[in-house]
DOGU-8096 format. One record per residue (C-alpha): x, y, z; residue in one letter. Coordinates in steps of 0.2 Angstrom, whole numbers, padded with zeros to 4 digits, always signed. Each point is the difference from the previous one (the first is absolute). Example, Ala and Ser with C-alpha at 12.3 -4.5 7.8 and 13.67 -1.06 7.14 Angstrom:
BEGIN
+0062-0022+0039a+0006+0017-0003s
//
This chain:
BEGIN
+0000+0000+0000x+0008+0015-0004x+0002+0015+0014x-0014+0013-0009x-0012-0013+0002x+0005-0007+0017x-0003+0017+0006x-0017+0001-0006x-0005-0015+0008x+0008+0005+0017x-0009+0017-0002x-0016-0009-0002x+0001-0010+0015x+0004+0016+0011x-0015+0010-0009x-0013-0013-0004x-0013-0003+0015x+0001-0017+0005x-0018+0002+0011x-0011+0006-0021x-0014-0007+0001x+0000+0001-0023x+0002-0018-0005x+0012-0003-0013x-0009-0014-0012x+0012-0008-0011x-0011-0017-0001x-0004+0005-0019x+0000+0013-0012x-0020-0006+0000x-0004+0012+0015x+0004+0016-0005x-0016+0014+0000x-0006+0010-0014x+0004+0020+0005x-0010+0014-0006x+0001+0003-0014x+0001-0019-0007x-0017+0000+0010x-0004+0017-0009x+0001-0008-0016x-0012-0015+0006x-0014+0013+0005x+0001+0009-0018x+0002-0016-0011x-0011+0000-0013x-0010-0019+0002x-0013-0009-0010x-0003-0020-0001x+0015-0009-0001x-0010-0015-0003x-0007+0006-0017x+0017+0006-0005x-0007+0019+0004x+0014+0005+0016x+0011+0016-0010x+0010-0001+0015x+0002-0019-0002x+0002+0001-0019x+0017+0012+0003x+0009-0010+0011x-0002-0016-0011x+0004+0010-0015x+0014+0008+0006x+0009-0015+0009x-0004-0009-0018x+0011+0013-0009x+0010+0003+0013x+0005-0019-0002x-0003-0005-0015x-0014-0010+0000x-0016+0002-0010x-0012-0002+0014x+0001+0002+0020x-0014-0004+0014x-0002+0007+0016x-0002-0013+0014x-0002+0002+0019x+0017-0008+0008x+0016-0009-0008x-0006-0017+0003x-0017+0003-0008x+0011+0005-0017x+0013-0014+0002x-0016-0012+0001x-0008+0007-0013x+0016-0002-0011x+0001-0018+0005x-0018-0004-0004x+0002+0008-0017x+0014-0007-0005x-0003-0019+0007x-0016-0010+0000x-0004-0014+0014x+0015-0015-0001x+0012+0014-0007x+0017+0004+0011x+0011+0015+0000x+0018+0001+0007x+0004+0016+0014x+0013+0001+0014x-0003-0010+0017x+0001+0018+0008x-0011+0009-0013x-0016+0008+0003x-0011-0010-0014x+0007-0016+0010x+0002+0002+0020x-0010+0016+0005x-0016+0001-0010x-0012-0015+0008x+0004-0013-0012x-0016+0011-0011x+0005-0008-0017x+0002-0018+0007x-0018+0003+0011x-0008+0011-0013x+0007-0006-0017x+0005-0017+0000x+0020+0006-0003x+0016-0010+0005x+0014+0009+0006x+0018-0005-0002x+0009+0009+0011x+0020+0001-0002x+0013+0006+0012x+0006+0016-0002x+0018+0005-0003x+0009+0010+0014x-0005+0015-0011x-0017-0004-0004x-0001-0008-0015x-0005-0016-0008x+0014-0011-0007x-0004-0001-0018x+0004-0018-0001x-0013-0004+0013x-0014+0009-0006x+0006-0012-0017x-0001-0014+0009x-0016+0004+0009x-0010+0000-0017x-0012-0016+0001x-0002-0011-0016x-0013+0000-0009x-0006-0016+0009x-0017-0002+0009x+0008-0005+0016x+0006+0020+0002x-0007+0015+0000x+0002+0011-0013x+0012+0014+0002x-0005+0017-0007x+0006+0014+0008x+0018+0007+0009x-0002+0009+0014x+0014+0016+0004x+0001+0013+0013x+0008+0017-0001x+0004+0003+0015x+0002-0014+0008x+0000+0000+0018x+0006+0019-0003x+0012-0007-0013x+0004+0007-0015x+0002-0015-0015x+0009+0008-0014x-0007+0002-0016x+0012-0008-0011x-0006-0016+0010x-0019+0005-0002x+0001+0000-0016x+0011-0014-0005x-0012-0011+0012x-0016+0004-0011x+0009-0003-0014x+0003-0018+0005x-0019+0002+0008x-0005+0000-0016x+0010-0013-0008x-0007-0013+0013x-0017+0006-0008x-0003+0009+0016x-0009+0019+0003x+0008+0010+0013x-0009+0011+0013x+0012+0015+0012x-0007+0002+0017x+0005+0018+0000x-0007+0004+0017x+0015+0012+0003x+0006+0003-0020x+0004+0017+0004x+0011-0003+0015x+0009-0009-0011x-0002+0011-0016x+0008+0015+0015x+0015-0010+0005x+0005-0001-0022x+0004+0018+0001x-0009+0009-0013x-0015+0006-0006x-0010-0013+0013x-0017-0001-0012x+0013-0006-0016x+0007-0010+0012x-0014-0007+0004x-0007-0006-0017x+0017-0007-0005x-0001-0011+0017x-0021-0003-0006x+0005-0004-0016x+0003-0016-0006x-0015-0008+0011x-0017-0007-0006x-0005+0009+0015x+0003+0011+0015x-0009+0005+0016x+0005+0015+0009x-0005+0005+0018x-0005+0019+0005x-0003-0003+0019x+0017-0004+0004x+0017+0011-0005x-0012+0012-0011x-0012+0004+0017x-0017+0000-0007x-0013-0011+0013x-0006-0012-0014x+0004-0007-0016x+0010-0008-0011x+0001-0001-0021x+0002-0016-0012x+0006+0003-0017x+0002-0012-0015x-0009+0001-0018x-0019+0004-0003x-0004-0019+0000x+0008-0004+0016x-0007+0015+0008x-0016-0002-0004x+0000-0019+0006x+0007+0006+0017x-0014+0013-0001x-0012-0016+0001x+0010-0007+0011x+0000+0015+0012x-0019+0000+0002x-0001-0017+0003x+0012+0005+0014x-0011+0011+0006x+0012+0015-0005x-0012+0012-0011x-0001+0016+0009x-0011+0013-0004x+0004+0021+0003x+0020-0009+0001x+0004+0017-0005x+0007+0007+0016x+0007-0014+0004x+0010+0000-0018x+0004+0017+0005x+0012-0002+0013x+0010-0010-0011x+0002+0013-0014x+0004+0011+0013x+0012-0013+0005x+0008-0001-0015x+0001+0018-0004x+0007+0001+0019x+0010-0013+0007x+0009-0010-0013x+0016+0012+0001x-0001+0001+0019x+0002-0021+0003x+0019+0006-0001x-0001+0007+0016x-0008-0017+0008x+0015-0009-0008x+0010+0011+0010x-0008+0002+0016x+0002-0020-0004x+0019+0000-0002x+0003+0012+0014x-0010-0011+0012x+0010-0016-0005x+0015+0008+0001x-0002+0007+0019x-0003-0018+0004x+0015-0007-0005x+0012-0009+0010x-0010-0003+0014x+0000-0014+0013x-0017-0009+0000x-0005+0006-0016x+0004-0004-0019x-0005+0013-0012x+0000-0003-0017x+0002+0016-0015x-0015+0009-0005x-0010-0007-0015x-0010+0017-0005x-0009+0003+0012x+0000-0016+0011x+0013-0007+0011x+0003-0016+0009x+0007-0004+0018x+0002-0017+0009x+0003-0004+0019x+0013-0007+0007x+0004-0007+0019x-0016-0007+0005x-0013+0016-0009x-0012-0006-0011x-0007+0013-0012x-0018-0001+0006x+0007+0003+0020x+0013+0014-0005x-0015+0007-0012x-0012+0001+0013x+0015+0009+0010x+0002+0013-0013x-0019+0003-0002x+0001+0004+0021x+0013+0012-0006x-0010+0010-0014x+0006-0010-0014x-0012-0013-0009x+0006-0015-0013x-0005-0015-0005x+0010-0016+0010x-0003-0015-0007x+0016-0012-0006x+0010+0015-0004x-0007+0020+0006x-0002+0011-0014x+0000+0022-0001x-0010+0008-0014x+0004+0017-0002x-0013+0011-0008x-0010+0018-0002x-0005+0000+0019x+0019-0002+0005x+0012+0015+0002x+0019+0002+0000x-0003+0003+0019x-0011-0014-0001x+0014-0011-0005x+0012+0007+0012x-0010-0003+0016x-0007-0017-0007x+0021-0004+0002x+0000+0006+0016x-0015-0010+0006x+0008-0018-0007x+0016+0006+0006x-0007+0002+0019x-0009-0017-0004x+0016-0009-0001x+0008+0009+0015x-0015-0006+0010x
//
């Protein structure tokens, strides 16, 4: 750690109240509050029947993530697993399998919905330590065509993955060979534009060059972006429109989802540029926790970062330690910090502090 940044860190600890009562929420980037005038721009948004196609609001967000992408068509669902089912259903029918990662959200996270509702095998793979499928398993994953196996369809990626970011040079030589195996390929993009900020650039060109060689691409706005709700699948007009079924047979057709489709425009006009300063906060966080006894920290990925315990802690127990303290993660095998729009600089600093007098305790 080098001696500017030491110096911050010690000035926080002798400024920062340790009695605040503010809770520093770092369980997910999924909590964050829509301020004022995101909320402004929900009261004034033009609405009409999304059901019959008449939503303006709702017809703007899917035009512009469409074009801003480069797909021909988007839909507007309620969450991130509502669009990742909805992709699965279109592109598999019942006794159909798709590949994804053991740690991916289409697999592990989302209720098993396109076993229980679709009839759809997963094969789940083991990642690589940096998050990606070895392209020689997901070759050797492809079933026969024999009626003892299940038909495999569809690959499964994820950009970020587990905060991640899986290069593009690998993305797309992986749908290439996709589609050699005879394969469509679906992006769970849940955080795209985390990864699209951590390129460099202009994030939104980024963004499409990561979206782009995929059959099809979900993308979250309730978590890095802020918005409350809402998520966008984006693939050609025939796919869209069978998800479109799909999502009323979910129970997903909304009706004035104008303000809610709101708050994500305002998300994208607002807080694509600012995830920088989450992966920041992220880095600055896991670097004031290094080198500590009882606790191993790995680097920041974007905007998360991962700790393990050491000498008799478990993450839940020391979790439930830190949320005594003001600080709030999730604990399971390993505890994870998601930094986002409700979390300062001086957030971050005094966030170090409260692990810091965790461990001492």
């Amino acid at each position: 750690m080098d001696r500017m940044r030491r110096h911050e860190y010690e000035h926080a600890a002798q400024h920062l109240n340790p009695d605040a009562e503010r809770v520093i929420d770092l369980r997910s980037d999924t909590v964050t509050r829509p301020g004022s005038e995101m909320r402004r721009a929900m009261a004034e948004a033009e609405v009409g029947d999304d059901v019959f196609g008449d939503d303006p609001t709702v017809n703007a967000l899917q035009e512009r993530m469409a074009s801003t992408l480069g797909f021909e068509a988007a839909l507007f669902v309620t969450s991130g697993t509502q669009s990742n089912l909805c992709a699965l259903l279109s592109h598999c029918g019942r006794g159909d399998e798709y590949i994804a990662g053991m740690s991916a959200h289409t697999y592990r996270w989302e209720g098993g919905g396109a076993a229980v509702l679709g009839g759809i095998q997963p094969q789940p793979l083991v990642a690589r330590e940096d998050g990606t499928l070895d392209p020689a398993e997901i070759e050797a994953a492809v079933k026969p065509d024999d009626p003892h196996f299940a038909r495999t369809r569809l690959l499964c990626l994820e950009n970020t993955t587990e905060g991640r970011v899986v290069p593009v040079e690998y993305l797309e030589s992986t749908v290439k060979l996709a589609r050699g195996l005879g394969l469509a390929t679906h992006l769970d993009g849940a955080r795209l534009f985390n990864a699209a900020v951590a390129a460099g650039g202009d994030p939104y060109l980024e963004a499409r060059r990561i979206a782009e060689p995929f059959d099809s691409v979900s993308v979250c706005f309730s978590k890095g972006l802020g918005a409350p709700v809402g998520s966008v699948l984006l693939g050609s007009r025939e796919f869209v429109g069978q998800a479109l079924r799909w999502r009323k047979a979910l129970g997903g057709g909304l009706r004035q989802a104008g303000v809610l489709a709101a708050a994500a425009l305002y998300a994208l006009d607002h807080h694509v540029q600012r995830l920088a300063e989450d992966h920041e906060n992220a880095a600055l966080f896991a670097e004031g926790l290094q080198d500590l006894p009882g606790l191993v920290v790995g680097p920041a990925r974007t905007n998360m970062v991962y700790a393990d315990t050491v000498a008799g802690r478990t993450p839940p127990d020391f979790a439930e330690r830190l949320a005594r303290g003001g600080v709030l993660c999730s604990g399971g095998a390993r505890m994870r910090f998601v930094f986002h729009l409700g979390v300062s600089r001086t957030d971050t600093l005094e966030a170090v502090r409260i692990v810091r007098a965790a461990l001492d305790s």
